[in-house]
C-alpha positions as CSV (number, residue, x, y, z in Angstrom):
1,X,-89.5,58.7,-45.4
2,X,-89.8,58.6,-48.8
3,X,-91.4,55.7,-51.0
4,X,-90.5,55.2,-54.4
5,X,-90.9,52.4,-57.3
6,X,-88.1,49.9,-58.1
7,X,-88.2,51.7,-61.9
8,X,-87.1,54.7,-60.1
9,X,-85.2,53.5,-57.9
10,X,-83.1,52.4,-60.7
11,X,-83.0,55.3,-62.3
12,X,-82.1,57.9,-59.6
13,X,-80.2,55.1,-57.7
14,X,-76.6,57.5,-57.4
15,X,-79.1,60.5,-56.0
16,X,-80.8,58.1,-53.9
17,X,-77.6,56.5,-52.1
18,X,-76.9,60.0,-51.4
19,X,-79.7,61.3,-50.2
20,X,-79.3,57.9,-47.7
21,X,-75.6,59.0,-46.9
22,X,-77.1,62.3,-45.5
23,X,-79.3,60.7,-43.1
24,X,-83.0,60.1,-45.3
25,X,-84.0,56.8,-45.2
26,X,-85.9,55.2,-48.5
27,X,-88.1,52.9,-49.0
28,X,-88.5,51.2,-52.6
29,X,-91.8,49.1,-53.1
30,X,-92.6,46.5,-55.6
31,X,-96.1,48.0,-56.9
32,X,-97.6,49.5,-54.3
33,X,-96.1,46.5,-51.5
34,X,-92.9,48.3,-49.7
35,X,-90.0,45.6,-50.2
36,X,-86.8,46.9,-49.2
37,X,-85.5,50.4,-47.0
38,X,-82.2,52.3,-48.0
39,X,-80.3,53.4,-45.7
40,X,-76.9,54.2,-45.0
41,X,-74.4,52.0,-43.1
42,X,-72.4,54.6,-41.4
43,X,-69.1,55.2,-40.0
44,X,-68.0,51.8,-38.4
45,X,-64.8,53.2,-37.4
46,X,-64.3,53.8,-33.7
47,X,-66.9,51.5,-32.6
48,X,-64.8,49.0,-30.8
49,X,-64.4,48.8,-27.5
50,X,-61.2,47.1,-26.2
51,X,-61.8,44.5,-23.6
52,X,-65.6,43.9,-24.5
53,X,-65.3,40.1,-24.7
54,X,-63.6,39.9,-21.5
55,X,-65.2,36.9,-19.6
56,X,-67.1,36.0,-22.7
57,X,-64.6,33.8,-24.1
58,X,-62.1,31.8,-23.1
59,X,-58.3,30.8,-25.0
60,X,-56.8,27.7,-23.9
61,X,-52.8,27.4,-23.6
62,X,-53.1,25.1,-26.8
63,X,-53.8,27.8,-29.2
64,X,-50.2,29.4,-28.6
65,X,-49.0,25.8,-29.5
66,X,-46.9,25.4,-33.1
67,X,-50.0,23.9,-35.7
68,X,-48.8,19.8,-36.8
69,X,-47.0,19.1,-39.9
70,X,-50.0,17.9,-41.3
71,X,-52.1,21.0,-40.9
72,X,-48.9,23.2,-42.0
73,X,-48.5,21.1,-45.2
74,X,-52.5,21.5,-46.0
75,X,-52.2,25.4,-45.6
76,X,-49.2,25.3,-48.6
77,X,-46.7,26.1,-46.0
């Protein structure tokens, strides 16, 4: 893990995002006084899991109901 100024940070910020993108992790310090680590969000995709809030949560049989007039005419419909 690597610590770096915010000046350079700026600087090499494109090499620095990739560097995070293959897996290095950054830290940029204000000064000497580490402020903030870079790192890379990853892949989200194939992360849900169907049926993971089963139990959790409950719908009632009024949510399938048509929305009143009123709330219609205050979405513009």
């Amino acid at each position: 893990m690597e610590t770096i100024t915010i000046h350079k940070a700026k600087t090499e910020l494109s090499r620095l995002i990739e560097r995070a993108c293959r897996g290095e992790e950054i830290v940029i310090a204000r000064g000497k006084k580490p402020v903030v680590r870079l790192v890379a969000i990853g892949d989200k995709s194939g992360q849900r899991k169907p049926g993971a809030w089963k139990g959790k949560i409950e719908i009632g049989p009024e949510f399938f109901e048509p929305l009143p007039k009123e709330e219609l005419d205050a979405w513009g419909q």
